[in-house]
N, C-alpha and C positions, 0 to 999 in steps of 0.2 A: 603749210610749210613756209610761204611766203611773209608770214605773220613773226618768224623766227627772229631775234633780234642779238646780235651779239654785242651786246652793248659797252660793255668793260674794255674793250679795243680803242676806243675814242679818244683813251688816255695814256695811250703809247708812244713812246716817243724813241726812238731810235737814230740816230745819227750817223753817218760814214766819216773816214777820214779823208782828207783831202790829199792828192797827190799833184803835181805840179803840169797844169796844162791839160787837166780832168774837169771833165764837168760830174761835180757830185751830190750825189740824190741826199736830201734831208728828210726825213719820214717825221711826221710831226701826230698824224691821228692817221685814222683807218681810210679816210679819204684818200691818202696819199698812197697809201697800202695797195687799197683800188687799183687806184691809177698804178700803180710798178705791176698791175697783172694784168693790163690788158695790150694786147695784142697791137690794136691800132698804133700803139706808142712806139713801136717799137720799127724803127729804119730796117732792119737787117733781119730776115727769117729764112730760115730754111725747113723746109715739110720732108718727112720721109715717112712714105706709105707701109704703116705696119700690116694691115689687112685692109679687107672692103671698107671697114667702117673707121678706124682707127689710124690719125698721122703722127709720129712723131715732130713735135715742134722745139725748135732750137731759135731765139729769137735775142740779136744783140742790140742795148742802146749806151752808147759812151762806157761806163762801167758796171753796167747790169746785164746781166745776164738773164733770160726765160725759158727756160725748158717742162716740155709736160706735152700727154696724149690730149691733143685735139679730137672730139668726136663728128666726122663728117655726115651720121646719121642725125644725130641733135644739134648739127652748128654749135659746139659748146666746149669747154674743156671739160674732159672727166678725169678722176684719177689724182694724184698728189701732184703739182706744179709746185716749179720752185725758184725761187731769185736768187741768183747768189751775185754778191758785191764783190768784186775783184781788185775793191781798195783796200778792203779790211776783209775777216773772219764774218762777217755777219751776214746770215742765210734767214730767209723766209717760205716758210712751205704754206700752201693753202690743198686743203684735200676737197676737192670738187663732188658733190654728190646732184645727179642727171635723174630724178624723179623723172619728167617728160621734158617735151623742148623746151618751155616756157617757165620750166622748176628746178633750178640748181641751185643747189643749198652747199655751202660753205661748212661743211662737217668739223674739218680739225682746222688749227691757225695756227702754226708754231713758228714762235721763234727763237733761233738756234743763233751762239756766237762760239767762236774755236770747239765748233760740233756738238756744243752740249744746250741740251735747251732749256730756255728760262720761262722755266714753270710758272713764277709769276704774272707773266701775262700770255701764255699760253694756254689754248682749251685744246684737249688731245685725250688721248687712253693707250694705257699699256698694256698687254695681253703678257702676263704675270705665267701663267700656266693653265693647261688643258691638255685633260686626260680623262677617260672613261668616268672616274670619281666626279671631279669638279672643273670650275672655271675658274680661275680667277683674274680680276682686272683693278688695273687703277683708272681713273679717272679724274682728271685734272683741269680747274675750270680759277679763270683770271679770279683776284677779289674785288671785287665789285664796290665804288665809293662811296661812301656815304649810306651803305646799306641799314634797314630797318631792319628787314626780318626776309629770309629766303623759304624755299620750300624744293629742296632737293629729293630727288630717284632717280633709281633704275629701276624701268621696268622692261619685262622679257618674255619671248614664246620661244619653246625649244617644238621644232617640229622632227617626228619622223616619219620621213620619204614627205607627203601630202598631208599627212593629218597633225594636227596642233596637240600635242599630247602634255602641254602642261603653261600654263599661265600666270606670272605671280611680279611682286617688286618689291624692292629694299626705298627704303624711307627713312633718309640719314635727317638731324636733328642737331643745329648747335653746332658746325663743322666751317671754323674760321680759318682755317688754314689753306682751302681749297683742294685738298685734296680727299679722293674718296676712295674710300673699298669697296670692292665688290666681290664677295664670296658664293656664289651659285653650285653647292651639292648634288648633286644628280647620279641615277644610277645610267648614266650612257650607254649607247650602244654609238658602235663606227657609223658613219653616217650622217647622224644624228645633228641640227642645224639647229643654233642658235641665233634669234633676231630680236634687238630691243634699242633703246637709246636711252641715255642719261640725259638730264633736267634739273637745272640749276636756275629756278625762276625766283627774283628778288625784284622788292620794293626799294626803291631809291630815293632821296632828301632830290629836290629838283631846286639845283643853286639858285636858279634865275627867279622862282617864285616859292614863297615861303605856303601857298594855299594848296599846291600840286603836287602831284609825286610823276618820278618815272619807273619803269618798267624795264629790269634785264632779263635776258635770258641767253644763257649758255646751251645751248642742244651737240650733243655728240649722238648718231647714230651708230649703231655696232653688229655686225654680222662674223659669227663663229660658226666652223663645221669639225665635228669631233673625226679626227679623222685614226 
């Protein structure tokens, strides 16, 4: 997991407006991104204990905002976190996934301006529909610079109750736009659990040296229950 690289963020660039006697955040690559989610930065927090394991965190600096579940079992955040910029419309979500203490994987990265999100440099999924029949999902991964050649799926285990009753994956080909479908037919029953992740693994031209390449990769992981 640790090996995951969201590489297409680097080249993000987002900006606030400035308001008079504001100090305001300039977002220039994912390092900065970083830094507006972590905790330590932040002057002003407040904890409110949702259960044994679980705080709510509300946390102010000059004009950003932090809010999201802290988990007091893993020392970690889990769950969707979110900045919101209280100079302009522009919102950042990061969806926190807690494998164990020492494994938290960065699932979805969206960013949103006047509530809608920009897909282009956004990795997320939408849950389209599910129902007894089928699933269906998009899935949405930044495009990536200077790419050579990718190698995109979904793949997925539909279990019912304990037992793993079917195993398979879709194998998209030639898809520049970033955006993906995913159609999964099933004869379901209520119950019935859906677990898989999408993989957008690309070769990249590497500017600094013309003998080397780099390496992206976009991971969404995804859990559905037919209910």
């Amino acid at each position: 997991m640790k090996n995951f690289i969201i590489f297409l963020l680097f080249s993000l660039t987002v900006i606030s407006c400035e308001k008079k006697q504001e100090r305001v955040k300039i977002i220039k690559n994912i390092t900065d991104v970083d830094e507006m989610f972590q905790l330590k930065n932040y002057k002003t927090q407040v904890r409110i204990k949702v259960n044994d394991s679980i705080d709510r965190v509300t946390a102010h600096l000059d004009n950003l905002t932090l809010t999201g579940n802290f988990s007091t079992k893993m020392d970690s955040k889990t769950g969707i976190w979110t900045v919101t910029n209280s100079t302009n419309s522009k919102i950042i979500q990061i969806d926190y996934l807690v494998f164990s203490k020492n494994d938290i994987f960065k699932n979805q990265v969206i960013f949103k301006e006047h509530n809608k999100i920009d897909s282009s440099v956004s990795k997320f999924y939408v849950l389209k529909d599910k129902n007894l029949n089928k699933l269906i999902l998009y899935f949405f991964s930044p495009k990536m610079k200077d790419m050579l050649s990718n190698n995109t799926k979904v793949a997925y285990r539909i279990y019912r109750g304990s037992k793993k009753i079917k195993t398979d994956s879709i194998v998209y080909k030639n898809i520049k736009n970033g955006k993906y479908f995913a159609y999964i037919k099933y004869d379901f029953k209520k119950g019935d659990k859906i677990k898989g992740y999408f993989s957008d693994f690309a070769l990249l031209k590497n500017p600094k040296s013309k003998d080397s390449l780099l390496v992206g990769d976009n991971t969404i992981y995804f859990r559905e229950k037919i209910e």
